[in-house]
C-alpha positions in Angstrom: 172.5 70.5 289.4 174.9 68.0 291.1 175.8 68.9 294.6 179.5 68.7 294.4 182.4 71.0 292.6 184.2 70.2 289.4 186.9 72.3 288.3 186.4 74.1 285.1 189.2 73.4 282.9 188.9 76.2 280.4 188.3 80.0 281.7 184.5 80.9 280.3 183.0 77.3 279.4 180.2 76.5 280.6 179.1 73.1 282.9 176.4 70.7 282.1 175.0 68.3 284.1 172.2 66.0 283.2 170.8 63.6 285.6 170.5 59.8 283.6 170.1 56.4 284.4 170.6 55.0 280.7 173.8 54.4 278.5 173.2 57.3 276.2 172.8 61.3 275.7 171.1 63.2 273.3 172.3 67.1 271.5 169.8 68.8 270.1 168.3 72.1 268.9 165.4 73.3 270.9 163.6 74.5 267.6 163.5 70.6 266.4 162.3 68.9 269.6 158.8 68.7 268.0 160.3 66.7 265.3 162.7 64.2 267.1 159.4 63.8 269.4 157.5 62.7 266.1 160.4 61.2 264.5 160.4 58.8 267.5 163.6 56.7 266.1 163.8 53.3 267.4 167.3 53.9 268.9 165.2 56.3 271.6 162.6 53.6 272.1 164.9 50.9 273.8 167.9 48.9 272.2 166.8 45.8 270.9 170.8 44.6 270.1 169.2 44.0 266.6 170.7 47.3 263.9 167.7 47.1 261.9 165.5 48.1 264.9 168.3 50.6 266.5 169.3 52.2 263.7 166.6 53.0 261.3 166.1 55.6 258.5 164.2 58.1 260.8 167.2 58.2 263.1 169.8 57.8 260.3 167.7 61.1 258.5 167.9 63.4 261.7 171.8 62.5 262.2 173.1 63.4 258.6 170.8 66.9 258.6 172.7 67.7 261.9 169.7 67.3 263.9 170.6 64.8 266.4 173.4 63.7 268.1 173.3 60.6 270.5 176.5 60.0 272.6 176.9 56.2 274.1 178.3 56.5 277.4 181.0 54.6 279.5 178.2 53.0 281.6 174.6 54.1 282.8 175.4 57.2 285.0 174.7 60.7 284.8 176.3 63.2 282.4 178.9 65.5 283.9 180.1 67.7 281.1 181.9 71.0 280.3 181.3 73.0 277.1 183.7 75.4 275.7 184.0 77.1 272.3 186.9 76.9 269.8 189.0 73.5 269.6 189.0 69.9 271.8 191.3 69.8 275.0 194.6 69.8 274.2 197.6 68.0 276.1 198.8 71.0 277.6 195.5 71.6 279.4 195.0 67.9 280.8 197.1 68.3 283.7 197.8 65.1 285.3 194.4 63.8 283.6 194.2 62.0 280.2 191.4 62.5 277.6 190.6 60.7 274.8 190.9 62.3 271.0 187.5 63.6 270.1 184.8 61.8 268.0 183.3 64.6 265.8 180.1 65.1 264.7 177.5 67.9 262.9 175.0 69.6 265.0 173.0 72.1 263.1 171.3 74.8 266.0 169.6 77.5 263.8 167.6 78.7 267.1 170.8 78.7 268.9 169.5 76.9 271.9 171.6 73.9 272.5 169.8 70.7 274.5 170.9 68.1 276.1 169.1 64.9 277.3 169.0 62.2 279.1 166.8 58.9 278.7 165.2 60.3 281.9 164.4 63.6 280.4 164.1 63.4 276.2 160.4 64.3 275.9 159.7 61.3 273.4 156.5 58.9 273.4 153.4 59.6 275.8 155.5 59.0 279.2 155.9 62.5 280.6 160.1 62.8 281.5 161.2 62.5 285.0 164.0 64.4 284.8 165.4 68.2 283.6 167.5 68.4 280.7 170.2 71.0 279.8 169.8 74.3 278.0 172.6 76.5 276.8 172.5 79.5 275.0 175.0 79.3 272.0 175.4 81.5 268.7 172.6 80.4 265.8 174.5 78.1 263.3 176.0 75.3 262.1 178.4 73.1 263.9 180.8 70.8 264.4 180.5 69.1 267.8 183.4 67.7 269.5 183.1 64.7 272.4 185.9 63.9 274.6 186.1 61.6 277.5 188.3 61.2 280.2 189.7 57.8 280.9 187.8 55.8 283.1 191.1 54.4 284.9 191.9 57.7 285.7 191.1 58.4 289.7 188.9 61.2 290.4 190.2 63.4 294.1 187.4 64.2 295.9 188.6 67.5 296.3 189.7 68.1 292.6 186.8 66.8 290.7 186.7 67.4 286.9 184.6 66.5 284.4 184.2 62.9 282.8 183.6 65.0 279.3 184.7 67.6 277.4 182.4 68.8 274.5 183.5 71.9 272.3 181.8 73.7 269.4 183.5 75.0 266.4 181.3 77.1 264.1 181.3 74.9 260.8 182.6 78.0 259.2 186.1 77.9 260.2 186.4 74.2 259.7 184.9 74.2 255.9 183.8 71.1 254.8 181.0 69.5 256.4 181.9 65.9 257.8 179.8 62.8 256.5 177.4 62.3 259.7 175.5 59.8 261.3 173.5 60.2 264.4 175.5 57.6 266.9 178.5 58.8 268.6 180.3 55.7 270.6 181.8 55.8 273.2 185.7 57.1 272.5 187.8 54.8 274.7 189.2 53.1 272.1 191.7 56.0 270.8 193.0 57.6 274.6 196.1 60.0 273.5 199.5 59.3 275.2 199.8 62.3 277.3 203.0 64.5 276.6 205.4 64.9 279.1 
């Protein structure tokens, strides 16, 4: 766990940090580690800047069955996150931060054991991972996943850290339709709300 204090910004969520030194994050359901680890997608591999090597059928398959989830970060660093069920962040709980809207996605956890990866710690390939992962314990079911990011001009306070993303879980029940899915979740600084004052 990371040895300094971030605020939680939601009474009962949970915080997730993941130790990484690559651009990307991985969500899935302990129960189907055994397959992503067979699977062995290119995208996990290495990126190759070429779409038919990073995004190929095997990785395409797991994303639209809700399997996988792979969030691009801001930059190689390591995942500071909180996790909270029901909907995103909303303005009235930003404070004097600003979020981005969230990029959505389907993650299907029928074991209800939530994971969450780094490059340093996905257990893919032969090379043993050097690194801890996350586990939280969530209700079995389907889901939709919800990634938010806070701006990277805002400036952290030393003494008031918070986290630099916000992911929330809403049981795909109360939100009806399944979305269309695909496994690659970019990074959302393109769409930043205007905060409300």
């Amino acid at each position: 766990m990371s040895d300094y204090k971030v605020r939680l910004l939601r009474n009962g969520a949970q915080q997730i940090y993941v130790y990484n030194d690559g651009p990307t994050v991985f969500f899935y359901d302990q129960g189907n580690g055994d397959i992503i680890k067979e699977a062995h997608p290119s995208l996990l591999g290495g990126f190759y800047g070429d779409p038919a090597h990073d995004i190929d059928a095997r990785l395409l398959e797991l994303g639209e069955t809700g399997k996988l989830v792979v969030l691009e970060l801001f930059q190689d660093d390591e995942f500071q996150a909180e996790l909270s069920f029901g909907p995103p962040l909303k303005a009235e709980e930003w404070g004097n931060t600003s979020w981005s809207q969230p990029k959505e996605a389907f993650l299907s956890l029928p074991s209800g054991r939530l994971r969450v990866e780094s490059m340093n710690s996905l257990p893919i390939g032969d090379d043993e991972p050097t690194d801890e992962g996350a586990c939280v314990s969530v209700r079995p079911g389907e889901y939709l996943l919800s990634i938010q990011a806070l701006s990277p001009e805002y400036d952290q306070d030393e003494d008031d850290l918070v986290p630099e993303y916000y992911l929330s879980l809403t049981p795909l029940s109360e939100r009806g339709k399944r979305p269309d899915n695909h496994p690659f979740v970019s990074y959302p600084y393109r769409s930043y709300a205007c905060k409300e004052e």
